[in-house]
C-alpha positions in Angstrom: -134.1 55.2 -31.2 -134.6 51.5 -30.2 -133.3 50.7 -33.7 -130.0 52.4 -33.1 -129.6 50.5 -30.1 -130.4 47.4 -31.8 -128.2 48.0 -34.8 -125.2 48.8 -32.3 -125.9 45.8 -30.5 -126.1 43.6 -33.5 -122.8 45.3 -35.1 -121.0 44.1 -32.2 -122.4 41.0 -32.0 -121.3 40.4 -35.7 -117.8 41.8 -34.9 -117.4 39.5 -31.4 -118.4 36.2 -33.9 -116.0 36.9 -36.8 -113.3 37.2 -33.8 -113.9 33.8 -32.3 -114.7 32.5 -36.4 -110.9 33.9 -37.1 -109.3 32.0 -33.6 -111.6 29.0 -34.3 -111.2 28.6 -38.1 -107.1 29.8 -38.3 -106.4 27.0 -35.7 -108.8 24.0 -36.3 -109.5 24.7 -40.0 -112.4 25.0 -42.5 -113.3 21.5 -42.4 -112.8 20.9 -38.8 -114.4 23.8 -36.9 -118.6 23.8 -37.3 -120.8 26.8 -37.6 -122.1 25.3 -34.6 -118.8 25.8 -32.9 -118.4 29.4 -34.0 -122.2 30.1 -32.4 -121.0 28.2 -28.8 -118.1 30.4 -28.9 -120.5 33.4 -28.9 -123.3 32.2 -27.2 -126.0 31.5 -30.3 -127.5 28.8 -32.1 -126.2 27.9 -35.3 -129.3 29.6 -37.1 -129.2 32.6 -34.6 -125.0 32.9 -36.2 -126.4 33.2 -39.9 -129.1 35.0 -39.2 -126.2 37.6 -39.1 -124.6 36.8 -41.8 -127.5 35.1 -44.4 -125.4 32.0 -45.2 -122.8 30.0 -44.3 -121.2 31.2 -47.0 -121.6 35.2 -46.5 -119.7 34.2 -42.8 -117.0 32.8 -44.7 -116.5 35.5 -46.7 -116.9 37.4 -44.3 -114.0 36.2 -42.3 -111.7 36.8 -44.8 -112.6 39.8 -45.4 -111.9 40.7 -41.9 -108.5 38.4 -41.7 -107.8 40.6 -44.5 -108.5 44.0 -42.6 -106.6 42.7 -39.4 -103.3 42.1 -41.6 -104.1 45.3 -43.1 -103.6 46.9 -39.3 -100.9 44.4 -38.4 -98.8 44.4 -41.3 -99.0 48.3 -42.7 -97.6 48.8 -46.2 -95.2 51.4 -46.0 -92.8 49.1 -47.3 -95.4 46.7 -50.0 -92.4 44.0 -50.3 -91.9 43.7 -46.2 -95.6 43.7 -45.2 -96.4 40.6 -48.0 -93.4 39.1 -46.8 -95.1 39.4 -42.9 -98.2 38.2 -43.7 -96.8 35.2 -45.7 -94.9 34.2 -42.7 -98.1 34.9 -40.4 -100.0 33.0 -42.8 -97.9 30.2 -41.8 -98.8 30.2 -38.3 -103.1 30.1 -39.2 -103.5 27.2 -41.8 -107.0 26.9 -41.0 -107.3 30.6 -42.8 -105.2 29.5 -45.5 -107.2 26.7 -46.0 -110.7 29.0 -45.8 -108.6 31.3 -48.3 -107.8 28.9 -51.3 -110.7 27.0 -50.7 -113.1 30.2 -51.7 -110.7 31.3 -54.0 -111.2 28.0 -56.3 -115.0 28.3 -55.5 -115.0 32.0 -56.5 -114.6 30.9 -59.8 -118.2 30.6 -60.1 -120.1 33.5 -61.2 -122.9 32.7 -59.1 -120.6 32.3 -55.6 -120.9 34.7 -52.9 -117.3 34.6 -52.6 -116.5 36.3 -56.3 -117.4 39.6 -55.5 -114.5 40.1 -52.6 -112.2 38.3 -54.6 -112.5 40.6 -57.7 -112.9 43.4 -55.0 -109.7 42.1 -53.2 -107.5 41.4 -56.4 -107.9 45.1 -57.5 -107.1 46.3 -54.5 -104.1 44.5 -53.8 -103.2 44.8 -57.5 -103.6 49.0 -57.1 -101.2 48.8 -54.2 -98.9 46.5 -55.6 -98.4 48.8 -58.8 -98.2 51.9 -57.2 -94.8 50.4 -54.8 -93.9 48.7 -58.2 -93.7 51.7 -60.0 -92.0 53.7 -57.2 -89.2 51.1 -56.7 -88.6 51.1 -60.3 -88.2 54.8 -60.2 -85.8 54.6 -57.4 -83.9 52.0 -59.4 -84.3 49.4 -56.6 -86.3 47.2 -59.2 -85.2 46.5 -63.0 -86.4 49.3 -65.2 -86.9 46.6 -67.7 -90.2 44.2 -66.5 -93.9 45.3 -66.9 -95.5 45.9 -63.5 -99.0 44.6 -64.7 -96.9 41.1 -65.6 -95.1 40.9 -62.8 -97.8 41.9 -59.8 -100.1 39.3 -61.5 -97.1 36.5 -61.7 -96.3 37.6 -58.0 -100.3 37.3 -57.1 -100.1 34.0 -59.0 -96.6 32.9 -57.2 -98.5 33.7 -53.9 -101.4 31.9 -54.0 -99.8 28.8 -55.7 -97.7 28.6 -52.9 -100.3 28.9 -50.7 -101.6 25.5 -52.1 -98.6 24.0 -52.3 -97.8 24.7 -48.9 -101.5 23.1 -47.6 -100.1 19.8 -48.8 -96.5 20.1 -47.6 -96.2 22.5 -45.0 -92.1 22.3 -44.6 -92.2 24.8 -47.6 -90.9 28.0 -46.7 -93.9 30.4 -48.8 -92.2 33.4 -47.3 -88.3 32.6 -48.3 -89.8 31.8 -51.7 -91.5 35.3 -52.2 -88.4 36.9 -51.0 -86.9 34.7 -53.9 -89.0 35.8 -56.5 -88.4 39.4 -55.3 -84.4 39.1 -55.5 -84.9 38.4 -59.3 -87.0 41.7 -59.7 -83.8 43.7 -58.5 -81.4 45.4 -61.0 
């Protein structure tokens, strides 16, 4: 029984230091908030933090992986094209996760990186939603009957990200206007 209590305890724990890792990293950045920051927030040592996590690295991933579930609650996708188009525009308003975001996205390229299993995890995933509201829009006639879903979703995925980095060095760019751009030209 102890166990139970300690697992529930350390769940938590892990839960209450991805919250303040989210509020610290989305508004100070990667390079500018500290693991040792992150462990103040929440009352721990820097090696008592990654003892939850195993590396700095697992956090990181971790954080986006739960970034990713909070847009998931925030933004739901009963309409795919709207919710994108919300979390672009909320992406705007944390560029410390955007940062965090394209950072490990590069460094995913490495077979060996923590960070490749979540993004090949986290590319299908948004690639299986994306198709299925592709498909059904082109079956309502709301997008051209003409284009290839598979091109399009990863050209979209591509546009997304790009802008992503393109916006990190010149933040006056509109990401979200530019995805609702893209999407105009899908339309019949």
């Amino acid at each position: 029984m102890a166990k139970r209590g300690a697992y529930a305890k350390g769940v938590v724990k892990r839960e209450e230091i991805l919250e303040a890792a989210l509020e610290i990293i989305g508004q100070r950045g990667y390079r500018s908030a500290s693991v040792r920051e992150i462990a103040d927030a929440v009352g721990l040592s820097p090696a008592g933090l990654l003892h939850y996590f195993g590396s700095k690295e697992q956090l990181f991933v971790e954080i986006l992986r739960v970034r990713d579930e909070h847009d998931s609650r925030q933004f739901p996708d009963a309409d795919f094209e709207e919710s994108l188009v919300e979390v672009i525009r909320h992406n705007a308003q944390v560029p410390g996760l955007v940062e965090l975001y394209t950072r490990l996205a590069a460094e995913a390229g490495d077979a060996e990186h923590p960070a490749r299993a979540f993004f090949l995890d986290r590319t299908a995933t948004v690639h299986a939603a994306a198709r299925e509201a592709f498909i059904a829009e082109q079956r309502a006639g709301r997008i051209r009957a003409d284009l290839d879903p598979e091109w399009i979703i990863r050209a979209g995925h591509a546009l997304a990200d790009g802008l992503q980095n393109a916006w990190i060095l010149d933040p006056t760019i509109d990401m979200a206007a530019d995805v609702e751009r893209f999407f105009t030209l899908l339309r019949p």
